[in-house]
C-alpha positions in Angstrom: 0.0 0.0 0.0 1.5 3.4 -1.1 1.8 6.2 1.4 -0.9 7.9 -0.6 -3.5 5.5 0.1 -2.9 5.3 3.7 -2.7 8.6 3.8 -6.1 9.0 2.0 -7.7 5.7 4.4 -7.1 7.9 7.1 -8.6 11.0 5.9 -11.0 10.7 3.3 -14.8 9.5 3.7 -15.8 8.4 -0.1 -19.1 8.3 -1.8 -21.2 5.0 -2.0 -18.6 3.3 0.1 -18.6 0.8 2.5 -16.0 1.7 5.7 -15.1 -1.7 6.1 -14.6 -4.8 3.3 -14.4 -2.3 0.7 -12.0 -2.1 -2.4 -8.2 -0.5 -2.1 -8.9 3.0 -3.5 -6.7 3.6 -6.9 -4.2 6.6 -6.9 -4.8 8.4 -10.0 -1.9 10.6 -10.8 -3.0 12.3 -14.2 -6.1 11.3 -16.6 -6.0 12.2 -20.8 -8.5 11.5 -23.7 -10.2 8.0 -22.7 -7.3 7.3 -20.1 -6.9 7.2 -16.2 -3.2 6.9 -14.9 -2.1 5.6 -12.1 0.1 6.0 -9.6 1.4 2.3 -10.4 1.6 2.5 -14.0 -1.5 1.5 -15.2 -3.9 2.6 -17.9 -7.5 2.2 -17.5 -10.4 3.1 -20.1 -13.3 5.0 -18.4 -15.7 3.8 -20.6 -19.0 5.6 -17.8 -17.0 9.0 -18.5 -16.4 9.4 -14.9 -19.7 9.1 -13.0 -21.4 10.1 -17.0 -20.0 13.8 -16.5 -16.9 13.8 -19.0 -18.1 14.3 -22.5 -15.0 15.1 -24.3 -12.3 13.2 -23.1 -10.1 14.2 -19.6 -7.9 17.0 -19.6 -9.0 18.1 -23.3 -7.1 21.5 -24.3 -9.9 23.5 -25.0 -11.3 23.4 -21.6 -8.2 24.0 -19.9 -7.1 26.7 -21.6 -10.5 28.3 -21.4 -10.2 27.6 -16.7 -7.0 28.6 -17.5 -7.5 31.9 -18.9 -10.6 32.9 -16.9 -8.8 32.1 -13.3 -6.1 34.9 -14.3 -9.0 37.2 -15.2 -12.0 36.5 -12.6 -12.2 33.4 -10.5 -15.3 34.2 -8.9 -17.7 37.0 -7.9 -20.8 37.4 -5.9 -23.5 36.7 -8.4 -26.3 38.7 -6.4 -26.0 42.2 -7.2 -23.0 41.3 -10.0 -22.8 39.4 -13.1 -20.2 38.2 -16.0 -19.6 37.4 -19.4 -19.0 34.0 -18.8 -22.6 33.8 -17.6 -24.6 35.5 -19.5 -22.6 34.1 -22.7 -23.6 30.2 -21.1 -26.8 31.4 -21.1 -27.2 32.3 -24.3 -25.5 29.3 -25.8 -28.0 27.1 -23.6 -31.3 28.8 -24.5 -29.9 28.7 -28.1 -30.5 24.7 -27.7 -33.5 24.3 -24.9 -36.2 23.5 -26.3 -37.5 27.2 -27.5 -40.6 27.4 -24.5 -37.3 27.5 -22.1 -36.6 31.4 -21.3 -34.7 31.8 -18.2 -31.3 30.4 -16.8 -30.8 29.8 -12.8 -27.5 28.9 -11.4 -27.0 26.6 -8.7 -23.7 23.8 -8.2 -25.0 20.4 -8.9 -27.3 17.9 -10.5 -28.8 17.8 -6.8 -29.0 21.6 -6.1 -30.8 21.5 -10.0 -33.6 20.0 -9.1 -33.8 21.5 -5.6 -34.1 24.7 -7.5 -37.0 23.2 -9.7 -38.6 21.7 -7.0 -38.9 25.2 -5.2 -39.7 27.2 -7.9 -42.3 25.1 -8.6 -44.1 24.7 -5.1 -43.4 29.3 -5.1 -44.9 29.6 -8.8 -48.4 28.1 -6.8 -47.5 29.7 -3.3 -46.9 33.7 -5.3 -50.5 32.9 -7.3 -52.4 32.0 -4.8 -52.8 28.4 -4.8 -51.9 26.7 -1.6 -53.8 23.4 -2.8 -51.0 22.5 -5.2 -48.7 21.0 -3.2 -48.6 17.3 -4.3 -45.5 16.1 -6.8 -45.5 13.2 -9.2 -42.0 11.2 -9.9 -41.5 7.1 -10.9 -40.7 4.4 -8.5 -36.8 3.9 -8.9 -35.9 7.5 -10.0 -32.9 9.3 -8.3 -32.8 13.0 -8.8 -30.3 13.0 -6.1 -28.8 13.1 -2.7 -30.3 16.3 -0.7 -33.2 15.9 1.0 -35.8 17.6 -1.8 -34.3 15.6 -4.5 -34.3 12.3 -2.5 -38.0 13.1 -1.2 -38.9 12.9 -4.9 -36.6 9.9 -5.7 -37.1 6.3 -4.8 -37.8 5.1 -1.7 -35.4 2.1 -0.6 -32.4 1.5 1.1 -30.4 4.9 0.4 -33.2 6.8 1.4 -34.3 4.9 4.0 -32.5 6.5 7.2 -34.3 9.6 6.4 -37.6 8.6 5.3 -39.3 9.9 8.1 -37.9 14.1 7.1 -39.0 13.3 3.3 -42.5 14.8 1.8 -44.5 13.0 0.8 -44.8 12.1 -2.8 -47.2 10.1 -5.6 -45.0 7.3 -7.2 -46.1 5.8 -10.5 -44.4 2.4 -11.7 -42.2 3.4 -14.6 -44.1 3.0 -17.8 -44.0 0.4 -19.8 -46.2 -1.9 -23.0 -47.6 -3.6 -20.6 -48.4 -1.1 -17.3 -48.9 1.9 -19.8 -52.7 2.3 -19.4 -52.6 1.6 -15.8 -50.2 4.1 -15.0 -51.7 6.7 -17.6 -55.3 6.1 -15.8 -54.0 6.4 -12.7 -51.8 9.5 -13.2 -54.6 11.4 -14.9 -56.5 10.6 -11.6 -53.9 12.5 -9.6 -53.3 15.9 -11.9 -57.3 15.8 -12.2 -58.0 16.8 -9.2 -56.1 19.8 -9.3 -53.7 19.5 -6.4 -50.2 18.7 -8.3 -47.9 21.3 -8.1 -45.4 19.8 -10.3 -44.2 16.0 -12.9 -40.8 15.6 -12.3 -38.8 12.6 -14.3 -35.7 11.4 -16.1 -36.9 11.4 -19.9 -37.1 8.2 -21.5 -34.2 6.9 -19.2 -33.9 5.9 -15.2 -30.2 6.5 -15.0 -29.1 5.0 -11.5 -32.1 2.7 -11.2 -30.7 0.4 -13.9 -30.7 2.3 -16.7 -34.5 1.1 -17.2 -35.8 3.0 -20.6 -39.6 3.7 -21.7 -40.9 5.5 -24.8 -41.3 8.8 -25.8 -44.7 8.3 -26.8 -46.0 7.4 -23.3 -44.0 10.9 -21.8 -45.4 12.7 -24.5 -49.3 11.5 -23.1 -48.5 12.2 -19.3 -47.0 15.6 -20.5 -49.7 17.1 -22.8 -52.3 15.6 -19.9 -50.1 17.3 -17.4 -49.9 20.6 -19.3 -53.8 20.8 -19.6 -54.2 20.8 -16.2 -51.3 23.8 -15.6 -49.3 20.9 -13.7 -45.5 22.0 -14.2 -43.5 19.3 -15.7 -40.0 19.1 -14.5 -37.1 17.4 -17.1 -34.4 16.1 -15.4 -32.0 16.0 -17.7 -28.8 15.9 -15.4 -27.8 12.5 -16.8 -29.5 12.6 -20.7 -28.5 16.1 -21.5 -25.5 17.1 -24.0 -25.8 14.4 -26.4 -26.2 11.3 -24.0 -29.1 10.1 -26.0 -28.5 10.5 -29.6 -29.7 14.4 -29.3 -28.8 17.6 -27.6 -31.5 16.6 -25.2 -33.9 13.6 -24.3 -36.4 15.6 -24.4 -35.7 15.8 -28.2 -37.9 13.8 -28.7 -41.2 14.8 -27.0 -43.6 16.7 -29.0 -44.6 18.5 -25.8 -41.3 20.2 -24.4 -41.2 20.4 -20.1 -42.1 23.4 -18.4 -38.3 23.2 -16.2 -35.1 21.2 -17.3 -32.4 20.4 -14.6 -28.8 19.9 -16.3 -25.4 19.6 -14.8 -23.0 16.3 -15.1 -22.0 16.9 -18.9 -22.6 20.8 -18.4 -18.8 21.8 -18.2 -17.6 18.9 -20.2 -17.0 17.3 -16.8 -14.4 19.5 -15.4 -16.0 21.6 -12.8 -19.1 21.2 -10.7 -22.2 23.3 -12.1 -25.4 22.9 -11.9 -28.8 24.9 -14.2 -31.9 25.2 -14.1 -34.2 26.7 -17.0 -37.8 27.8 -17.5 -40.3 29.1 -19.5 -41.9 32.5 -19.0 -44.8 31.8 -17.6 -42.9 30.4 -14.7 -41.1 33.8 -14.2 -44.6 35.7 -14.8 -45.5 34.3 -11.0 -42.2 35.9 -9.8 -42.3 39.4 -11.5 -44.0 41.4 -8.8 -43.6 44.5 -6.2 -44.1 42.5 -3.2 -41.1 41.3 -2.1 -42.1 38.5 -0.9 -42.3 37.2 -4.2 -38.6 37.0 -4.4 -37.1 33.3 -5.2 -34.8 33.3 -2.0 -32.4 30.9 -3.3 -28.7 30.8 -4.0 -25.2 29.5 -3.3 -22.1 30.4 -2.8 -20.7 29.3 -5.8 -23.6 30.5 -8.3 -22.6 30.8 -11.7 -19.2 30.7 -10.9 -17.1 32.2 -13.8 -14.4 29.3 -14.1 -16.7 26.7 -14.3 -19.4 28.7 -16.8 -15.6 29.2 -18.9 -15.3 25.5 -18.8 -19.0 25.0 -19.8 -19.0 27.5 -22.8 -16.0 25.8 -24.2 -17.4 22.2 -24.0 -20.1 23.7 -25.2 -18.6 24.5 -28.6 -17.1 21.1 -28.8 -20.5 19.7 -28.7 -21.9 21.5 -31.1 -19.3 20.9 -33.7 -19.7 18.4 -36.5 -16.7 16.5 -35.6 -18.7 15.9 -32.3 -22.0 14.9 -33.6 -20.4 12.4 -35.7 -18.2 10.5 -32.7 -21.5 10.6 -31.3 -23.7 8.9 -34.3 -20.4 6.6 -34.3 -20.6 5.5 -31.0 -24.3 4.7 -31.6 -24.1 3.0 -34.5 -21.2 0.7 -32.7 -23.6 0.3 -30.2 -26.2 -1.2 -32.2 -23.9 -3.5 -33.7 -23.3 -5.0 -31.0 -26.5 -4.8 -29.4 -27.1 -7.6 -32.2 -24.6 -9.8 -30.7 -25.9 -9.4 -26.8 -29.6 -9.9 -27.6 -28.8 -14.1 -28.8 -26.2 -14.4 -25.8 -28.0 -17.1 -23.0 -26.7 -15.1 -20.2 -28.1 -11.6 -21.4 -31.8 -10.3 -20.3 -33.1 -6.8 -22.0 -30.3 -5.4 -23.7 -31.2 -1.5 -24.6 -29.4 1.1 -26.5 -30.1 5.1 -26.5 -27.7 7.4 -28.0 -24.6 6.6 -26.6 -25.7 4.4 -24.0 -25.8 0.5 -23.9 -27.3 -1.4 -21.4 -27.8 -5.1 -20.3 -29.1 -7.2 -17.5 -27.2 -10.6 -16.5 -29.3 -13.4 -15.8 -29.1 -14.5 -12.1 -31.5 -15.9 -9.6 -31.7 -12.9 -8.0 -34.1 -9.8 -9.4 -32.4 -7.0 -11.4 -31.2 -4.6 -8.6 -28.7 -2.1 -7.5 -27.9 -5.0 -4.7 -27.9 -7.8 -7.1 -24.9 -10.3 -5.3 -23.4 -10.3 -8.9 -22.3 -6.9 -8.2 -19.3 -7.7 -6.5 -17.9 -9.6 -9.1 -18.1 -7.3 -12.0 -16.8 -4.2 -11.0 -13.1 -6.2 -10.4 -13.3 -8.2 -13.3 -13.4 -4.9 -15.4 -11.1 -3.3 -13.5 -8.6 -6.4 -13.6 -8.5 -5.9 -17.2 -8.3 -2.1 -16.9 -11.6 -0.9 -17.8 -13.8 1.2 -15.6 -17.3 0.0 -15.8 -19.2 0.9 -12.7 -22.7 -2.1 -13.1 -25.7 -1.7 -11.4 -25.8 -4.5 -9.8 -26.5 -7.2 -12.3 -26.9 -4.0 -15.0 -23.7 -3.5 -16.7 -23.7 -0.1 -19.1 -21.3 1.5 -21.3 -21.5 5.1 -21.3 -17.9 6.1 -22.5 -16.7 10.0 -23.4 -17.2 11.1 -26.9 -14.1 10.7 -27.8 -13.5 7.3 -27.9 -12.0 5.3 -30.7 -13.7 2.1 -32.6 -10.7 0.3 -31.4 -11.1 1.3 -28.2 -14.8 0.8 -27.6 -15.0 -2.5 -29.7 -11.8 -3.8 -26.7 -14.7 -2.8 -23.9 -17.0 -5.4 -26.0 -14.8 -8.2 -26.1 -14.2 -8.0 -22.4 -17.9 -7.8 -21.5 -18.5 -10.7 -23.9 -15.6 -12.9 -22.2 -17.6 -11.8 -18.7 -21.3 -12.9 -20.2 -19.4 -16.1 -21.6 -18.3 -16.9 -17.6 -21.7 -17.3 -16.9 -22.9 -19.5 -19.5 
């Protein structure tokens, strides 16, 4: 054991870790393109970009030049009473790909914070008009919006949350959609926002990210939606994970005819280099807030808000994403995906294999039920990372979610190795 690691055993508390009979942490010393390095020579292939927040590939020039050049000029300012190029130029660029109902831009730090943000504005729009009924919230069983307490009140109930269940709100949980629950879940969500007492639809479109990436169809969102929308009940996107090209578009919500009244985005915001978090809305959202009274104010805000390094970092990866060299490694990617979705769908040990975009996804067979605490969990992560690959399953789900700019050769080396995993279980 280096002195690193000891050094980090006895001062570090890590995220989704278990204090004792957990993995040796890895010492990584520098990271480029597709690449971690380690502190004992090795080279692993992040083929889940990091936690799904690095779009373009680690250290990539562009955003470190553009951090770079802005901590020399501003590294941060108050952003209550102030504002900065970098921000309103993010802002800009953003609304220039929202869907065109979005109309505002509100800062916060995180995927979490981003829908805490949504959440409240939401439950003020009804407070500031007058509407102290509308107080309810809709989300799907197995969604995670994240890890404060709004966001998990509105995320799945189970063993994360449950030490806190008792400070959560309460919350209306539909089972996700799917061909064969559609109707009863359309029947009994139209039940709910009938009766005039939902304040706001949150979900993950088309894809539940951390609850095994479990996908349903645009069409079905597009129902709940337009029902949603006739009733005034604000529909929050969360788009944290399926924002900036994830699934095949800019955004998942791409593909809805009826476009969300809120969108939460952060992860592949900056490219993955700093921690920033957005949330958008249409007008008619602001139109509750644009009064005299001052208690009409949204009283929210961080710190760290719209911090000018990391909205330098996010207008750069920005204009990476929007080139056509890009858009192409991301059709690529797709496309490879595909392929060899044909392969996994005929394997004996494979269950629901899905592809979106850039994201491929599979259930292993096992006794057990599909789940985040599937036993098969603890032998996949260590078999990929034997063979230096970082692939972070689910449980018994196993997803490839790798940066952008990954090469054929590269990717089609992740496949072999997940086939000679599948093939250990035949």
């Amino acid at each position: 054991m280096s002195d690193w690691i000891k050094r980090d055993e006895q001062s570090i508390w890590h995220p989704f870790t278990q204090l004792v009979n957990g993995f040796e942490h890895i010492m990584v010393e520098k990271a480029e393109g597709a690449y971690l390095y380690t502190s004992d020579g090795r080279k692993i292939l992040d083929a889940i970009s990091s936690w799904w927040v690095n779009l373009h590939g680690h250290s990539h020039p562009a955003i470190a030049k553009a951090v770079a050049e802005q901590a020399l000029n501003l590294e941060h300012v108050i952003f209550a009473g102030f504002t900065h190029e970098p921000a309103i130029t993010l802002a800009e660029n953003l609304l220039s790909i929202l869907p065109p109902n979005q109309s505002k831009i509100f800062y916060s730090d995180n995927g979490s914070t981003a829908n805490e943000v949504a959440l409240k504005m939401a439950f003020q729009y009804w407070y500031n008009k007058g509407q102290q009924k509308r107080t309810k919230v809709i989300a799907f069983e197995g969604a995670y919006h994240g890890d404060t307490f709004g966001a998990m009140s509105v995320g799945d109930r189970g063993p994360f949350s449950a030490p806190f269940s008792p400070f959560l709100f309460d919350v209306e949980f539909l089972p996700m959609p799917t061909e064969e629950n559609k109707q009863e879940v359309v029947d009994q969500f139209q039940h709910l926002v009938a009766a005039n007492e939902v304040a706001a639809f949150i979900f993950e479109p088309l894809i539940l990210g951390s609850a095994g990436m479990k996908m349903y169809t645009a069409e079905i969102l597009d129902e709940l939606i337009q029902f949603a929308q006739a009733h005034e009940t604000i529909c929050i996107a969360d788009e944290v994970f399926t924002g900036f090209g994830r699934t095949g578009k800019y955004f998942a919500s791409d593909y809805l005819a009826h476009k969300p009244d809120i969108f939460c985005l952060s992860k592949g915001l900056t490219g993955g280099a700093m921690a920033l978090g957005v949330t958008s809305c249409t007008e008619k959202i602001m139109d509750a807030y644009k009064s005299a009274d001052i208690m009409k104010t949204f009283f929210h805000g961080h710190s760290f808000t719209a911090n000018p390094i990391a909205c330098a970092a996010a207008n750069a990866s920005f204009h990476l994403l929007k080139s056509s060299d890009t858009q192409e490694k991301i059709s690529k990617i797709n496309q490879l995906h595909l392929e060899f979705y044909e392969l996994l769908k005929l394997h004996k040990a494979v269950e629901n294999c899905r592809v979106l975009g850039t994201i491929l996804a599979l259930d292993i067979k096992t006794k057990e039920v599909t789940s985040y605490v599937n036993e098969v969990r603890h032998k996949l992560y260590p078999y990929f990372l034997e063979r230096n690959i970082l692939l972070r399953p689910l449980g018994n789900v196993i997803y490839i979610l790798p940066p952008y700019i990954i090469t054929e050769k590269e990717l089609k080396r992740v496949y072999k190795e997940v086939l000679g995993l599948l093939d250990s279980f035949q």
